[in-house]
DOMIMAR-254770 format. One record per residue (C-alpha): residue in one letter; z, x, y. Coordinates in steps of 0.02 Angstrom, whole numbers. Layout:
<atoms>
(A,(Z,X,Y))
...
</atoms>
This chain:
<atoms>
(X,(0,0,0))
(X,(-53,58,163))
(X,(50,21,321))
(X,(-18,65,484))
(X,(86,27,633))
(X,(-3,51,821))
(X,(124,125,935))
(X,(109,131,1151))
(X,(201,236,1291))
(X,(261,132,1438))
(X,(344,186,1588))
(X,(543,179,1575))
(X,(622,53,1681))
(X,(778,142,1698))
(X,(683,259,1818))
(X,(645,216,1977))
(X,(462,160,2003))
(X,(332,212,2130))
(X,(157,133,2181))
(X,(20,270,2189))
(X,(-80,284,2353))
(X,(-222,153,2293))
(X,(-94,12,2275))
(X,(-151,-39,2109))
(X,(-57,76,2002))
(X,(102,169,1967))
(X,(123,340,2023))
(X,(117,426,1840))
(X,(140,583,1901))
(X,(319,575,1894))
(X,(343,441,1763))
(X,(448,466,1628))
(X,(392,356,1461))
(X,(472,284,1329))
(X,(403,176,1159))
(X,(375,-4,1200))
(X,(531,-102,1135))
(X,(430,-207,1020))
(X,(317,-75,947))
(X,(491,2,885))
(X,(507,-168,789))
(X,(366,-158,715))
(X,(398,53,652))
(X,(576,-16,585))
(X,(495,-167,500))
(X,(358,-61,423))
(X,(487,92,351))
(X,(598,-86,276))
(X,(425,-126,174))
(X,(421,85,146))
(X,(581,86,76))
(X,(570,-73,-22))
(X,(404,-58,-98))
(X,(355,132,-70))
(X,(210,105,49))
(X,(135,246,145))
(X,(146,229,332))
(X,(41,297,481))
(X,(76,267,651))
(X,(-66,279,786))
(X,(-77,309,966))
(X,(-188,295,1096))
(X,(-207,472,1163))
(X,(-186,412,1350))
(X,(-38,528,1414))
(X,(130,611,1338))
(X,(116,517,1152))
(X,(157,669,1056))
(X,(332,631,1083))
(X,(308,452,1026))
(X,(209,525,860))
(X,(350,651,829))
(X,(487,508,834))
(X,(393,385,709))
(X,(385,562,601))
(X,(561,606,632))
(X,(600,404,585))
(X,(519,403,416))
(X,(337,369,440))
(X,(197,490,325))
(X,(61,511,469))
(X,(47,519,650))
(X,(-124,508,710))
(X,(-194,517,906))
(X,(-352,393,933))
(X,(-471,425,1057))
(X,(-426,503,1227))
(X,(-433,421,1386))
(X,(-374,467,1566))
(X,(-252,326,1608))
(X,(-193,180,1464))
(X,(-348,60,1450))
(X,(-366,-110,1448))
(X,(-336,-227,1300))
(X,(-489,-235,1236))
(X,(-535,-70,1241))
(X,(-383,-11,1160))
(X,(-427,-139,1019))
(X,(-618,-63,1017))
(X,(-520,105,997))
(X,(-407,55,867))
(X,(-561,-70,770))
(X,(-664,117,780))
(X,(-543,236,723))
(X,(-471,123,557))
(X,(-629,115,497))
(X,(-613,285,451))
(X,(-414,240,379))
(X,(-353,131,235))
(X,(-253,9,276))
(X,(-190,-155,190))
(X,(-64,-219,339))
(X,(-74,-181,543))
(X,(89,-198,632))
(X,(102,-185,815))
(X,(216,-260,942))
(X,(189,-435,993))
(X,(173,-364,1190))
(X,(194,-195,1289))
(X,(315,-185,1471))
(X,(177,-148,1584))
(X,(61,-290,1537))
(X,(146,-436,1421))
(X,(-24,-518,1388))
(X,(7,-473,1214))
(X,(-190,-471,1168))
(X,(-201,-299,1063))
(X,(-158,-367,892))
(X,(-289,-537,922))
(X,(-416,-441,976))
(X,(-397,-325,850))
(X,(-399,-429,695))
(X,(-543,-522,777))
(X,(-665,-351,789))
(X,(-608,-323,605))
(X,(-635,-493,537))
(X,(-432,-505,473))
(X,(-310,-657,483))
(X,(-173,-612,623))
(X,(-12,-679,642))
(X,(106,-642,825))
(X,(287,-665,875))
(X,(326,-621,686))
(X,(512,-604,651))
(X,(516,-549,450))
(X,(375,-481,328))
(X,(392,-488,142))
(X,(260,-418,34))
(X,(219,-479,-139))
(X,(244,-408,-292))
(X,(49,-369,-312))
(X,(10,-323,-121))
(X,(-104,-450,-121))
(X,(-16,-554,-1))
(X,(150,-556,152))
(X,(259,-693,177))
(X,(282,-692,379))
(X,(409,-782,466))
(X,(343,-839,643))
(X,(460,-904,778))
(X,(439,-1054,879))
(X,(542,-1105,1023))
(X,(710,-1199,1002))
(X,(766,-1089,869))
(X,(606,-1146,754))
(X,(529,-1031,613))
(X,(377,-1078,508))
(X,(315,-984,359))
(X,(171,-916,319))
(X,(89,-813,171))
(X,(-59,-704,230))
(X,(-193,-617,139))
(X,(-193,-449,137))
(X,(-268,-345,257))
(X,(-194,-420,414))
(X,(-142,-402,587))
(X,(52,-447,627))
(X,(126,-434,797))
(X,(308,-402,782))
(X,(435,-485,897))
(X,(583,-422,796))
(X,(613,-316,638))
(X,(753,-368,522))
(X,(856,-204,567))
(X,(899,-107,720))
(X,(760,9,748))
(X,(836,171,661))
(X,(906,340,753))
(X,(814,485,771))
(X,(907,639,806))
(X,(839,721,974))
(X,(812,889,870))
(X,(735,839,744))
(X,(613,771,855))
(X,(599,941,944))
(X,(573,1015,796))
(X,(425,901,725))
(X,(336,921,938))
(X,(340,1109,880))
(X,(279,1101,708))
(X,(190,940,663))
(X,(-2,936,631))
(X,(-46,751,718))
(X,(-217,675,657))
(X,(-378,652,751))
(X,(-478,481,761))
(X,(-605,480,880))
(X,(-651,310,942))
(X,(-729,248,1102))
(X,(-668,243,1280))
(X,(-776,133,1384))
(X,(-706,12,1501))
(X,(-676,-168,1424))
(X,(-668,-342,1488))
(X,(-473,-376,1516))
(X,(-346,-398,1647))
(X,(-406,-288,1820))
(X,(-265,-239,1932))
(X,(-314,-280,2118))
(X,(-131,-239,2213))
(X,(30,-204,2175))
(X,(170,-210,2296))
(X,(350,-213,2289))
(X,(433,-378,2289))
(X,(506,-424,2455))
(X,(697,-422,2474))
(X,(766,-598,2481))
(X,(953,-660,2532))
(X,(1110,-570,2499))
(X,(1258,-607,2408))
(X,(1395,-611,2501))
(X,(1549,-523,2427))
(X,(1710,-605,2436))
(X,(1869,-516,2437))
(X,(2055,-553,2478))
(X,(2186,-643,2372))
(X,(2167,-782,2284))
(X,(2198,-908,2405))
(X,(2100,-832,2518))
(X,(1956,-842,2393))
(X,(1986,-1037,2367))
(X,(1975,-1056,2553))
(X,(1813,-957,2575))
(X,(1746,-1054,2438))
(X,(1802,-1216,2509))
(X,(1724,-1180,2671))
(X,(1541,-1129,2579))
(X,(1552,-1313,2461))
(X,(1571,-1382,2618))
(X,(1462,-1291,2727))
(X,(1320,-1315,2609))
(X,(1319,-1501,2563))
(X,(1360,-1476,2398))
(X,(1503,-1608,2352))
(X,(1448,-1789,2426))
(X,(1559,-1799,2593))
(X,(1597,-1619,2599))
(X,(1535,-1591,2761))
(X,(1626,-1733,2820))
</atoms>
């Protein structure tokens, strides 16, 4: 069984954020990047099926900026292969990180595609549909638990709904899932070991294509503007009741308050 699990940088949101000069991008230049949340659900969920059914797993990334880190974590994790696809100046579009993906596994077995149902620093969550669309595969999103059958020919997939709803599903095999959650914390992996692997570790090559595609264009960014306030109250606590009072009352917000 062959697991491949497509993995993305984003920009941290601890850090602060800049806008570069052309106002429709961040400034990368100082960025600091981290593995989108969800794509880490979708490592830990593949390594469960790894451990339970001794699957091989290979983790790609788009070779758009500092992924070796990325690769050398999914290593240091558990996964068998790291492989780089394509290379591209700044992280492209949707669909022409699908194209890139849809190019380079034609060249790698696979038998199940996990990615993360969305990314930070777009949310349109279109990678995995357009993905099993160029390659002709069922695809299932916001997936919250896989189970594989005993003769891989098959997953059971748990999808969830809003208000707490799940509906299951059994998929044939190949297919594209897009993780929400995995059914474990994503696991540790210790900082040196990491290190180590950025130092040592031969990452595969998949060349795939890198012209522009059809999805979301940028036309401004901007920070949002600063609304109201809050106003801090301090003092004992009767002076706190009477501050309050005077705001219920100031406000309208009892019937005959402001009376």
């Amino acid at each position: 069984m062959e697991l491949i699990v497509l993995l993305k940088s984003v920009p941290d949101l601890a850090e602060e954020l800049e806008i570069a000069a052309g106002g429709k991008d961040l400034a990368r230049e100082w960025l600091s990047y981290v593995t989108s949340e969800w794509d880490e659900y979708a490592l830990e969920e593949a390594l469960q099926l790894k451990e339970a059914s001794g699957a091989t797993v290979t983790c790609l990334a788009l070779d758009s900026g500092p992924v070796d880190e990325l690769l050398a974590t999914c290593l240091a994790r558990g996964a068998d292969r790291a492989i780089k696809v394509g290379s591209f100046e700044s992280p492209p579009d949707s669909h022409s990180a699908a194209r890139a993906y849809a190019s380079a596994l034609a060249g790698i077995p696979h038998d199940l595609i996990l990615t993360g149902v969305q990314a930070i620093d777009d949310l349109d969550g279109q990678v995995g549909p357009l993905l099993a669309a160029a390659l002709d595969l069922p695809h299932v999103s916001v997936v919250t638990h896989i189970g594989l059958v005993a003769d891989g020919s098959t997953a059971a997939v748990s999808q969830e709904y809003a208000g707490g709803i799940v509906a299951e599903f059994e998929v044939d095999l190949p297919a594209v899932l897009g993780v929400q959650t995995s059914r474990e914390a994503p696991r540790y992996a210790p900082v040196s070991r990491v290190r180590q692997l950025m130092k040592t570790a031969e990452f595969g090559r998949a060349e795939a294509p890198a012209a522009a595609g059809a999805g979301l264009l940028v036309e401004a960014m901007s920070i949002p503007e600063a609304g109201g306030h809050a106003e801090m109250i301090g003092g004992g606590a009767d002076a706190i009741a009477e501050r309050l009072a005077a705001l219920i009352r100031e406000r309208g917000l009892v019937a005959g308050a402001a009376r």
